[in-house]
C-alpha positions in Angstrom: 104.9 144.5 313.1 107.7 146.4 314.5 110.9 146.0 313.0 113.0 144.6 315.9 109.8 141.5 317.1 109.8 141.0 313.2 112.9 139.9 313.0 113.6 138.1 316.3 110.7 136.1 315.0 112.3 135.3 311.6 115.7 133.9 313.4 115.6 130.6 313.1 114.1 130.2 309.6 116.7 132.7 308.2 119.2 130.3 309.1 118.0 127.2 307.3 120.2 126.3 304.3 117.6 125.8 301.3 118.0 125.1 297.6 116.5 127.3 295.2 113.6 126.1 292.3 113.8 127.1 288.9 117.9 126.7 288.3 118.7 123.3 287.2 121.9 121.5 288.3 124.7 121.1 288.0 126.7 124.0 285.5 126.7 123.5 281.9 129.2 125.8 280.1 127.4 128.5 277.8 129.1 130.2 275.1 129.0 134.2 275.5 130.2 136.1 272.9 131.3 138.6 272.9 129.9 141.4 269.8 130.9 144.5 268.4 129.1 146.4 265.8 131.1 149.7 264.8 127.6 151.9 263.8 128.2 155.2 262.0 125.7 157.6 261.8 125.5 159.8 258.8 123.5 163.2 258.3 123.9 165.7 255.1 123.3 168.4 257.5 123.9 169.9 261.1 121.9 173.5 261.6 123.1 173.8 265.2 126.4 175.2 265.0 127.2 177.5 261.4 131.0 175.8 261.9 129.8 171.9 260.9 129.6 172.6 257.4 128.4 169.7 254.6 132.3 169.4 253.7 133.1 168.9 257.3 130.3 166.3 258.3 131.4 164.6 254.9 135.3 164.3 255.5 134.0 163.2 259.1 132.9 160.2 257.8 135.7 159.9 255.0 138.3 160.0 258.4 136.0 157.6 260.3 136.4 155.0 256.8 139.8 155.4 256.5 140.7 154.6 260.2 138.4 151.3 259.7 140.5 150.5 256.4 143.8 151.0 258.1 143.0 148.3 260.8 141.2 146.0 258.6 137.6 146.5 260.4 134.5 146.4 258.5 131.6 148.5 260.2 127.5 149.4 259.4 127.0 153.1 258.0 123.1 154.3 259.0 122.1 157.2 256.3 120.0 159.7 256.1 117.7 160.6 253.4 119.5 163.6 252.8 123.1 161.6 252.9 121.5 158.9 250.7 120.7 160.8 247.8 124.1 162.8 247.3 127.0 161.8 245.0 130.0 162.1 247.4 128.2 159.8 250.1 127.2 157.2 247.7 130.5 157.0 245.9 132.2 156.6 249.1 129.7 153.6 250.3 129.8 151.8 247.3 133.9 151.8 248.2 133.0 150.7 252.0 130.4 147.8 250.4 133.1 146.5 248.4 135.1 145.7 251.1 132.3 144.2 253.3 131.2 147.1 255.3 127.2 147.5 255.5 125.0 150.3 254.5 121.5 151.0 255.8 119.2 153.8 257.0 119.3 156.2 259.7 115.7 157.0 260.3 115.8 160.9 261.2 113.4 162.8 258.9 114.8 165.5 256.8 112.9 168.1 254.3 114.7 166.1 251.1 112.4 163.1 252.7 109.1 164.6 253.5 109.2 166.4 249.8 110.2 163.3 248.5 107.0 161.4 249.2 104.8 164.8 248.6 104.2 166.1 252.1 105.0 169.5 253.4 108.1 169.9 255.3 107.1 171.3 259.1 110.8 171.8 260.4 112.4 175.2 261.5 115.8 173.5 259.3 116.2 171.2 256.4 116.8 168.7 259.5 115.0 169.4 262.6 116.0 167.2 265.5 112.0 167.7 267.7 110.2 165.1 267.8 107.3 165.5 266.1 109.6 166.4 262.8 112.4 164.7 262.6 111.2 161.3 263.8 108.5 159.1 262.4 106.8 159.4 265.7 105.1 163.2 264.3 104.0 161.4 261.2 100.3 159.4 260.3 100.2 156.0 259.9 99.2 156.4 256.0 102.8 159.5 256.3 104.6 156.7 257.8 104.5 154.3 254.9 105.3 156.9 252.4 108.7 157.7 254.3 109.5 153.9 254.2 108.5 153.6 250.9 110.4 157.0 249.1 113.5 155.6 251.6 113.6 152.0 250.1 112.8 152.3 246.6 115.7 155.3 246.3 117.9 153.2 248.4 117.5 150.5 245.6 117.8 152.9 242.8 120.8 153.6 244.2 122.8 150.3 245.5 120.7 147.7 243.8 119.2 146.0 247.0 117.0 147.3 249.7 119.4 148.0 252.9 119.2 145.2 255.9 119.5 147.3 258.6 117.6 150.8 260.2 118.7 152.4 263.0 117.4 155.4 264.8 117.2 157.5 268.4 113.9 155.8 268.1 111.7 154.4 265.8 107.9 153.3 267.0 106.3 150.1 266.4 104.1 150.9 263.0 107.0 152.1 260.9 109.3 149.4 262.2 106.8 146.4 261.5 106.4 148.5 258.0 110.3 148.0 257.4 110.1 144.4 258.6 106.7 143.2 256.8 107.3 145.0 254.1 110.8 144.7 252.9 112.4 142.5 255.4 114.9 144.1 257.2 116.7 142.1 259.5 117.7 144.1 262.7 118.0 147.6 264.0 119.3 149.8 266.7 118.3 152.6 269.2 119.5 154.7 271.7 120.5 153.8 274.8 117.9 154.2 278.4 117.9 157.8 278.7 115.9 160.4 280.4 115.6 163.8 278.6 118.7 163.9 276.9 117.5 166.1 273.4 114.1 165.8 274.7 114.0 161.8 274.1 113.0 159.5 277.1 113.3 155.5 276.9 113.3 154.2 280.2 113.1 150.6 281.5 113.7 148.6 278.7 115.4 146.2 278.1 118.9 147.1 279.0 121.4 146.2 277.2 121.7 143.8 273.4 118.7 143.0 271.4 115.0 142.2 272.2 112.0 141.5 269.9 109.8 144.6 270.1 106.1 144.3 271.0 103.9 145.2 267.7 102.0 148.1 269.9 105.0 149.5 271.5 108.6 149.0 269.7 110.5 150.0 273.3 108.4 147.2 275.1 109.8 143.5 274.3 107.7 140.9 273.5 106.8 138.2 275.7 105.3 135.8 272.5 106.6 135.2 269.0 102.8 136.5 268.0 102.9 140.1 269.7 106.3 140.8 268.6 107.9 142.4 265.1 110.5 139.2 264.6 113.4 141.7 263.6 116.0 142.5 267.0 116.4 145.8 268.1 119.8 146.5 269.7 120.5 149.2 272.3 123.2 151.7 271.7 126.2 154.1 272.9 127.6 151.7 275.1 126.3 152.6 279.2 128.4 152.7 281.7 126.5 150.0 283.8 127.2 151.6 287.1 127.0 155.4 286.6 124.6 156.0 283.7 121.9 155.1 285.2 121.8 157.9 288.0 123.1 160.8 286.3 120.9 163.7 286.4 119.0 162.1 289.5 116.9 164.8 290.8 116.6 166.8 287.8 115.0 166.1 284.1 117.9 166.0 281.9 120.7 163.1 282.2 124.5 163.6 281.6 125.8 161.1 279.5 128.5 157.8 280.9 128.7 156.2 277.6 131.5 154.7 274.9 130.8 157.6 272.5 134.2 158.5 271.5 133.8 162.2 272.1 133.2 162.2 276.0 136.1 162.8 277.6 134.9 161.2 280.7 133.9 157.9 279.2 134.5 156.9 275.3 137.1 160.0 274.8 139.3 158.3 277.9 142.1 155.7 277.3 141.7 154.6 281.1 137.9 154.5 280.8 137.7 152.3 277.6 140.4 150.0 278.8 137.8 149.7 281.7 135.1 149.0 279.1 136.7 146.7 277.3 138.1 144.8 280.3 134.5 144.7 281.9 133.1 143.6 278.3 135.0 140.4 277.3 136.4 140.0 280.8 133.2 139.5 283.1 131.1 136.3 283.5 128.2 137.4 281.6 125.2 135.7 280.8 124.1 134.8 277.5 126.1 137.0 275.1 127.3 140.6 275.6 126.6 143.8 273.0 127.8 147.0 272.2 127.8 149.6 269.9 131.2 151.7 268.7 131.0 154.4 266.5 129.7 158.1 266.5 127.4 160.3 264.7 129.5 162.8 261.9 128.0 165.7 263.5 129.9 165.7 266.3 133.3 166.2 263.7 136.1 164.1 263.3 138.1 166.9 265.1 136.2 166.2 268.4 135.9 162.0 267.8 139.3 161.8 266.5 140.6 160.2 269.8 138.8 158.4 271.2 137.7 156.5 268.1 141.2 155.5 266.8 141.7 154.6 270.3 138.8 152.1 270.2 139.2 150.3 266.6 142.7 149.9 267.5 142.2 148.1 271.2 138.7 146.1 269.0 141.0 145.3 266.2 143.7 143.7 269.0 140.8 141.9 270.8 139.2 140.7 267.7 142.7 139.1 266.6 143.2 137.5 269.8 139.7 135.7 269.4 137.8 137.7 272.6 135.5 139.8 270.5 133.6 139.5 267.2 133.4 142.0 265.2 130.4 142.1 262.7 128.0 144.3 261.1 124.6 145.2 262.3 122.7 143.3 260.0 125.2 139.5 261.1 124.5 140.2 264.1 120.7 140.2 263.5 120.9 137.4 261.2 122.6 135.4 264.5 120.5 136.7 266.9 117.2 135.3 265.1 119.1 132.2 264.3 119.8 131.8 267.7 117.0 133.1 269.9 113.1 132.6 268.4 112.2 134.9 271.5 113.9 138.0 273.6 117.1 135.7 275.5 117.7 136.0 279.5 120.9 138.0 279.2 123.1 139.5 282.2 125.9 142.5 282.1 128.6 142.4 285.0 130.6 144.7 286.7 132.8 144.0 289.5 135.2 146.9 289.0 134.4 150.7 289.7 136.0 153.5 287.9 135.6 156.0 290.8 136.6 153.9 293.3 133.6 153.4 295.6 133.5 149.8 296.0 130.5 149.3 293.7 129.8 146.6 291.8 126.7 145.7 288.8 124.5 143.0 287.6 122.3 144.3 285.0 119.8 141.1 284.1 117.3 141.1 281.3 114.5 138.3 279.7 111.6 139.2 277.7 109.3 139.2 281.3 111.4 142.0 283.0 115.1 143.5 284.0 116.4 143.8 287.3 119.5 145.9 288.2 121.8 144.5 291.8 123.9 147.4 292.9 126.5 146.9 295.9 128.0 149.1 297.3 130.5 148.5 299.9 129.3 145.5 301.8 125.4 146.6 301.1 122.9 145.1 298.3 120.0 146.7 296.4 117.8 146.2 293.8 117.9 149.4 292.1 116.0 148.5 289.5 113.0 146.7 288.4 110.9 147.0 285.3 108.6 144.7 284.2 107.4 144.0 280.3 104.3 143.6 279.0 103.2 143.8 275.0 99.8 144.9 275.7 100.7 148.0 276.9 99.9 150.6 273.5 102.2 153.6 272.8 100.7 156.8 273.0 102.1 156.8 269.1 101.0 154.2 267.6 97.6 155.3 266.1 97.9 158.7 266.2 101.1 161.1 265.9 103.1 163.0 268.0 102.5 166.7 268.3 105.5 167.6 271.3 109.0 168.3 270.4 109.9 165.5 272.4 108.6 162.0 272.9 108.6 159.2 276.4 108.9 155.9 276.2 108.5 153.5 279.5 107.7 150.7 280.6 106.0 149.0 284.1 108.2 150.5 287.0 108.3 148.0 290.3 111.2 149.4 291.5 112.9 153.2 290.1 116.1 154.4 291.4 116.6 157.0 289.2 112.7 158.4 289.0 112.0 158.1 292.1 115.0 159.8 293.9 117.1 162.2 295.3 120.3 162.6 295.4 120.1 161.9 298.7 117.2 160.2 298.9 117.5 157.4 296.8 115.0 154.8 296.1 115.6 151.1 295.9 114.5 147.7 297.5 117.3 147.1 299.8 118.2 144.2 301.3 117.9 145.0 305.4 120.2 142.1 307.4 121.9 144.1 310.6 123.2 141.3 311.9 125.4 140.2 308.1 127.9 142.0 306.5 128.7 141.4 302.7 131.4 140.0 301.2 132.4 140.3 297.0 129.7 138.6 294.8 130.0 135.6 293.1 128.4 134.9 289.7 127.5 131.5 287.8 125.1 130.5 284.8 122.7 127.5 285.9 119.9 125.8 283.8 121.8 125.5 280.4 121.9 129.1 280.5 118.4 130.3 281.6 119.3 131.1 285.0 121.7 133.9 286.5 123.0 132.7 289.5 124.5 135.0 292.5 126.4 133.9 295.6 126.7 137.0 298.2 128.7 135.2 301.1 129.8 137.1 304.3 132.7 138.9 304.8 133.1 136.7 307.5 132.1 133.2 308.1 130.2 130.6 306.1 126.6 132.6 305.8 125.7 133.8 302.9 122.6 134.4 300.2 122.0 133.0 296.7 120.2 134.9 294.1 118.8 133.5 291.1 117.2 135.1 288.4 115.2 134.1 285.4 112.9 134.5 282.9 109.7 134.7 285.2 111.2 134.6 288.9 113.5 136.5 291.4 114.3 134.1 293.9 116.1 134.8 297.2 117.6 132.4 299.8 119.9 132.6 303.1 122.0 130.1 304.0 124.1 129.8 307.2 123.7 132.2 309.6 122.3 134.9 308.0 120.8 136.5 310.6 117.5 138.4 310.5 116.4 139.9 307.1 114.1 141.4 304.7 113.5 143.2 301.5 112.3 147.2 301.9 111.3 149.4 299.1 111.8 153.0 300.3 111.4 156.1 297.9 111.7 160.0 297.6 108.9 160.9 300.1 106.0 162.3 298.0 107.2 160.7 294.4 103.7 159.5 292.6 104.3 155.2 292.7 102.0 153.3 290.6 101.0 150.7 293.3 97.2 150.0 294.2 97.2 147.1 296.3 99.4 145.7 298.4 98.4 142.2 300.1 100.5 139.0 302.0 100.6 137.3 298.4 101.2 140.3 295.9 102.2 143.9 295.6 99.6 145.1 292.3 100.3 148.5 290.5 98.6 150.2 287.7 100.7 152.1 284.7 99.3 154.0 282.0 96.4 152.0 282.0 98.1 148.4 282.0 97.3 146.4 285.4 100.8 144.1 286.8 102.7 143.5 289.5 104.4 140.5 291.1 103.2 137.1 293.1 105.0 135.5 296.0 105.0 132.0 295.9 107.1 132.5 299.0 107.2 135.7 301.1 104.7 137.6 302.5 104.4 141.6 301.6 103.9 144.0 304.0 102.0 147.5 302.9 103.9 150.2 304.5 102.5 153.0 302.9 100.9 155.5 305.7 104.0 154.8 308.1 107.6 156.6 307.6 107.7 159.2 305.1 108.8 157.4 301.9 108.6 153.5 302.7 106.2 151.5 300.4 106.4 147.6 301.1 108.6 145.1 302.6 108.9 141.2 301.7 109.3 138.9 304.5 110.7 135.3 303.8 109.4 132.4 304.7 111.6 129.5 306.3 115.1 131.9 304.8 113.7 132.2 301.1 111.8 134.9 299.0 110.4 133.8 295.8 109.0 136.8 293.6 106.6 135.6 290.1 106.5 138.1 287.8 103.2 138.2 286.9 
């Protein structure tokens, strides 16, 4: 159908003010903490640069301590093998323990490790940051379990327990169900969505917070208690919800938006982490909101120095005036399983832009999919949407890794970043000539299971509400909306995993795991073969769109 006839025939039923399904009323008020968990990293060793000595990356994390001490913040340290097992580190955590700080393991191999458990060190250094070295990922299953094993019985030797809490870049599904079976650890952290950065790619996961992992693919959530490792992994660094997400479009390494304290464009910025924090405790978020604080000592104290004292002292004021809660990883991991037995809807908010651009954010997440609303200006997109399955096995988890560098994913619908340009950027936009948007309003409906937003007009009464949960995008117009649609457009040429495209679904195929979405009201349109670069669009049906993740 051609564009204009399409939509003089979807006039009148664009108008019609309808309720939505699947958001009870009326508003219940949630609680939505707000959590911190100040994470420091710790290595023995840093072979990149001759200048980041042992003594250096040691008074790194001395500095870091005494900076928490000063402001009466207790924080997690992750460490190494090859930090474990030497006398300075130890004496200083049994100091940090005493005062109710946390120690538990950063899970980068090191040579000290692999010997350790009676395996033959493959690394160019005594750490060697490629994948198939210094992460379990390069390791057998049967190599796997020794590493845990070596890590927790000298971990016990050494503090008298077994630690609570592992974090890594990334740590796949078999040695994390190890750590959880096996000696019941009770949460862990990994990096951030990335794509390239050190040769690492996670991409599409759950965004932001914690998630139960799926026991054949530790980046994939679980969508039942039975396919899942019951431990929560928490995402890292701190994203700038707006710009991380596109940097490096068009190329294979991203830039880095993040909290880390030695950017100097996000984390390293007064300005910027005022931002942060305002956005963090200030925004109407769903559920509860995360992040990490904290750096890895290889970056030097010289270079975090900052930015870091900067951020304890801002948390340290927020946490007295009740607005954030301050806790180690393990707490929060222990709350998170109290609260949640599966992966909670959550959302991340952001009506303020740093670069003045008149963007705006909603990040939302469940254990069934995410979906990322950009505006910009008075225009709306989906730029994001990934949908979760536990079936879908990692390339890793029978056999190891033999690349320096790994790829996690999970089941693209939509791809903004992937599937772009810099000026050609992919998204499903909302197309409604005839309305122009106003600022976003956001709610929480269904005792918290549903993210609610109100886009009104800029002028008049018209307007469309958005809800999103667990298993459902739905999309309504009320007033005098005028003629609309959802399009998914893409870099002309980009390879899209869709197969079939039909009134009632849009089907799509991804390593090897069949999914896609139903419309229980909508009909698709396949407009692959037309314009360069367009793929489907969604009609509504009497002013509503309802989208069923299947």
């Amino acid at each position: 159908m051609k564009r204009a006839s399409f939509f003089r025939a979807l006039a009148l039923g664009a108008a019609l003010a309808l309720s939505l399904p699947g958001c009870d009323r009326p508003d219940a008020p949630q609680e939505s903490p707000r959590i911190v968990n100040i994470i420091n990293f710790v290595r023995y060793t840093e072979p990149r640069i001759d200048a980041i000595t042992e003594e250096v990356l040691y008074q790194t994390v001395v500095s870091q301590a005494q900076d928490l001490r000063a402001k009466g913040l207790t924080g997690t340290y992750l460490l190494q093998y090859d930090a474990l097992i030497d006398p300075s580190y130890q004496a200083l955590m049994k100091e940090e323990l005493a005062r109710g700080c946390e120690v538990g393991a950063w899970w980068e191999i090191t040579q000290p490790h692999v010997e350790a458990a009676g395996m033959e060190w493959r690394g160019r250094y005594p750490w060697d940051w490629h994948a198939n070295v210094g992460f379990s990922v390069g390791y057998t299953a049967a190599e796997r379990e020794k590493l845990v094993d070596v890590y927790m019985a000298k971990f016990k030797e050494i503090f008298g327990f077994y630690p609570k809490s592992v974090g890594s870049w990334f740590i796949e599904a078999g040695t994390l169900a190890c750590f959880y079976d096996k000696y019941g650890i009770e949460a862990s952290c990994v990096c951030r969505d990335q794509v390239g950065t050190d040769g690492y790619t996670l991409w599409g996961g759950y965004w932001n917070g914690g998630f139960y992992p799926s026991r054949q693919n530790a980046y994939m959530p679980a969508q039942t208690a039975e396919g899942g490792i019951a431990v929560p992994v928490f995402r890292m660094l701190g994203s700038d919800p707006i710009y991380q997400y596109e940097a490096g479009v068009g190329g294979v390494v991203q830039s880095v938006a993040t909290l880390e304290p030695v950017y100097l464009e996000g984390g390293g910025n007064p300005e910027w982490i005022d931002w942060f924090f305002r956005m963090f405790t200030q925004e109407p978020h769903m559920g509860y909101n995360y992040v990490q604080v904290g750096q890895e000592n290889s970056f030097t104290w010289s270079a975090m120095e900052k930015g870091f004292t900067i951020q304890t002292e801002r948390l340290a004021a927020l946490a007295a005036e009740g607005k954030v809660r301050i806790e180690t990883l393990g707490e929060t991991g222990r709350w998170f399983k109290e609260t949640y037995p599966l992966t909670p809807p959550t959302s991340v908010i952001t009506t303020e832009d740093t670069r003045d651009l008149q963007r705006k954010t909603l990040w939302f997440n469940s254990r069934n999919y995410r979906a990322n609303l950009l505006w910009e200006g008075p225009a709306l997109k989906f730029r994001d949407i990934h949908l979760f399955d536990e079936s879908l096995r990692s390339e890793y988890l029978d056999k190891p890794d033999t690349l320096p560098v790994f790829r996690y994913e999970t089941l693209p619908l939509v791809d903004g970043c992937l599937w772009s340009a810099p000026d050609d950027m992919a998204a499903l936009r909302f197309v409604a000539p005839a309305f122009t948007g106003g600022d976003p309003v956001f709610s929480v409906r269904g005792k918290g299971s549903c993210q609610e937003i109100r886009w009104p007009s800029a002028a008049g009464d018209a307007r469309f509400v958005i809800d999103l949960t667990e298993d459902a995008i739905c999309i309504a117009a009320k007033g005098k909306v005028g003629d609309w649609c959802l399009e998914l457009k893409t870099l002309p040429g980009v390879a899209l995993p869709f197969t079939d495209i039909t009134p009632d679904a849009v089907k799509a195929v991804f390593q090897g795991v069949p999914y896609g979405i139903t419309l229980a009201k909508g009909k698709a349109e396949d407009l692959r073969g037309g314009s360069a670069g367009e793929v489907f669009r969604i009609i509504p049906e009497s002013g509503r769109i309802e989208i069923r993740i299947d």
